[in-house]
N, C-alpha and C positions, 0 to 999 in steps of 0.2 A: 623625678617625675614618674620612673618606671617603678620605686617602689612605693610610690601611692595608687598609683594602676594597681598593683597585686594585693595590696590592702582591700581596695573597692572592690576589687573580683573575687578575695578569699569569702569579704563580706556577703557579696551579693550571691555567692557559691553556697552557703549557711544558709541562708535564708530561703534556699532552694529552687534558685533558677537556675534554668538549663544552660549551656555553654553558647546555645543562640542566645538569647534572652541576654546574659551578659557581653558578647560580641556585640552587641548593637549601644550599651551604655559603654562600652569600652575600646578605643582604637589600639587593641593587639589583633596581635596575630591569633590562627588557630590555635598552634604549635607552641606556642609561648603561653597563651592559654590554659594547655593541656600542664602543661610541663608545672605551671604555679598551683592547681588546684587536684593535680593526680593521688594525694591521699589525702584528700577531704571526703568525709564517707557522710552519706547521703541518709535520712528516716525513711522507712519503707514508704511514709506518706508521699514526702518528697520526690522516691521514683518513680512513683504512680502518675504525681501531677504530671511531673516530666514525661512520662510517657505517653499521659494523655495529650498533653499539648502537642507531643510529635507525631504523633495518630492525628492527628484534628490537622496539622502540619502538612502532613503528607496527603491528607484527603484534600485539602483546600488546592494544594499544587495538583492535584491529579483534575480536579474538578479544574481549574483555569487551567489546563492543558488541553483536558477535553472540551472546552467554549471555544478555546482558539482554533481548534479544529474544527467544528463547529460552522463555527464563523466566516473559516478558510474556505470550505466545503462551499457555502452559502455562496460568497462571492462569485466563484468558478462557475457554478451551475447557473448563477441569474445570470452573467456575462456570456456563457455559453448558448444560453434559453435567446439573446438578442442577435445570436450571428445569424439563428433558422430563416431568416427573414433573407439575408443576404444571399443563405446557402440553400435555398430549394429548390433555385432554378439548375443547380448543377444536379443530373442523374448520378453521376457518380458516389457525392454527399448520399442521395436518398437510396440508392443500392447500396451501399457500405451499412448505413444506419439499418435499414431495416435487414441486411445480414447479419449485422450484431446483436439485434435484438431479437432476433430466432433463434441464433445459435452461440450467440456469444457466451461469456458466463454471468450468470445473475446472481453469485455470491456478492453482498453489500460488504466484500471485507477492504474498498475505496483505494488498494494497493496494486492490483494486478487487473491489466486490459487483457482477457483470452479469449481466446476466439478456436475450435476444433470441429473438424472435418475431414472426410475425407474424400470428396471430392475434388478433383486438382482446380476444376476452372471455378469454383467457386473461393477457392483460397488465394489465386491469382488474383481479385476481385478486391479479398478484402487486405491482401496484403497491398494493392492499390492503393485501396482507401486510405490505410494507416501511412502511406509515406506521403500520397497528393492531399489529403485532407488533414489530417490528424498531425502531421510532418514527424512523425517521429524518427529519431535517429536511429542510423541503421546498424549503432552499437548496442542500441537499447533492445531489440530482436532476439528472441530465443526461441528454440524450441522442440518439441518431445515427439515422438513418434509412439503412437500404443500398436502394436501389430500381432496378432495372434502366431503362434507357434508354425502350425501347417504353412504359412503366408513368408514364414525367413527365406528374405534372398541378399545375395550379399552387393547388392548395387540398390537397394529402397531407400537407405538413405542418400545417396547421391541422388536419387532420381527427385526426391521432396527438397534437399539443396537447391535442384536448377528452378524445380515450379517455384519454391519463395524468392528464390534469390539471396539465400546468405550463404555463410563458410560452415563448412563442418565444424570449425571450431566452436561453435554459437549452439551447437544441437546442445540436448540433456541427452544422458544415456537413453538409447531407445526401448521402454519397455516392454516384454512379452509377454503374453499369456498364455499361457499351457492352455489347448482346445483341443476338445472330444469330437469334430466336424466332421472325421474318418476322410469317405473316398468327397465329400462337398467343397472340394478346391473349389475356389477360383484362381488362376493362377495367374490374373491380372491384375488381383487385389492388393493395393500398397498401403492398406493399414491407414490409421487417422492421422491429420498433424494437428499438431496441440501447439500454436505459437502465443507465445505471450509478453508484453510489454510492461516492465516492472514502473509504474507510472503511476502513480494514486491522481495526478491534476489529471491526467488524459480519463481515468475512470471516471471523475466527477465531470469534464466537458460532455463526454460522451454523453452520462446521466442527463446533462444540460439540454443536450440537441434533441436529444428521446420528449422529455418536458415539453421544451420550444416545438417539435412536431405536432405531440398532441394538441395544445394548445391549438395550434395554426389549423390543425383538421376541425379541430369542434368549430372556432370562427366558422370555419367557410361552412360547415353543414349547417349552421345556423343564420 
């Protein structure tokens, strides 16, 4: 049986189809595959087709990757556009939401929930929101401090630890920037905090809620 398998495959190999192509008339292996048809030499026409087919291959996979994404996105957002109705009577929901949408980040790259400030009682706020609302886990938590040069003190990041609430081991190194501000201390200023939630479904709920608000504002003004 195995060597009319390698007969069909040498044939079908000649005739120049690709190692898929004949995988799919054939129940071998990859490996077994490779090993029966590794010096059968190909017409330059031959590795054309084949290549085009694997270009056409790879665009079909990329395109039904990107619909399924797509699709996923779709779901989350209409699902999350139907809680607004639940969640508008909570303050907390519409001060968190409309925090984020001031100051959160509005890169559409569906991966990352960030939020930066530097204000303490407003990060209190929205670090709130992300655990009462959003429930995010409080592993999923990271975050960066940006602090200008003049502003280094060696207790800033403890003091943004106790305002969020997480461990130092969770910060990103804290970046600086070299400033020309001379005698313009503040010397109460603790630099921004940049926390962020590596989450693409919470990106797109979020997206949802933003939706499901507007919506709900145009009703009632109409």
């Amino acid at each position: 049986m195995k060597l009319q398998e390698k007969f069909k495959a040498i044939r079908f190999r000649k005739s120049g189809k690709s190692y898929r192509e004949i995988l799919k008339l054939i129940d071998v292996s990859k490996s077994t595959m490779s090993l029966w048809l590794r010096d059968i030499e190909l017409t330059q026409e031959q590795k054309e087709r084949i290549l085009i087919g694997r270009k056409k291959s790879q665009y079909e996979a990329a395109k039904a990757k990107q619909q399924k994404r797509i699709n996923s996105t779709n779901l989350i957002i209409g699902e999350s556009k139907k809680e607004v109705d639940k969640l508008m009577s909570n303050p907390l929901f519409l001060s968190g939401l409309m925090l984020y949408w001031a100051e959160g980040d509005k890169a559409e790259n569906w991966e990352n929930v960030k939020f930066s400030n530097s204000d303490p009682h407003m990060i209190k706020v929205i670090m709130r929101w992300f655990r009462e609302i959003c429930k995010v886990p409080e592993e999923k938590f990271r975050v960066c401090l940006h602090i200008h040069s003049l502003h280094c003190r060696n207790d800033v990041e403890k003091y943004w630890s106790k305002i969020v609430g997480i461990p130092l081991s969770q910060f990103y190194k804290t970046q600086i920037k070299v400033t020309s501000l001379g005698q313009r201390k503040n010397k109460l200023y603790n630099g921004t905090c940049a926390v962020t939630v590596c989450n693409k479904n919470l990106f797109r709920r979020i997206k949802g809620w933003k939706l499901g608000f507007i919506e709900k504002i145009d009703i009632i003004k109409s």
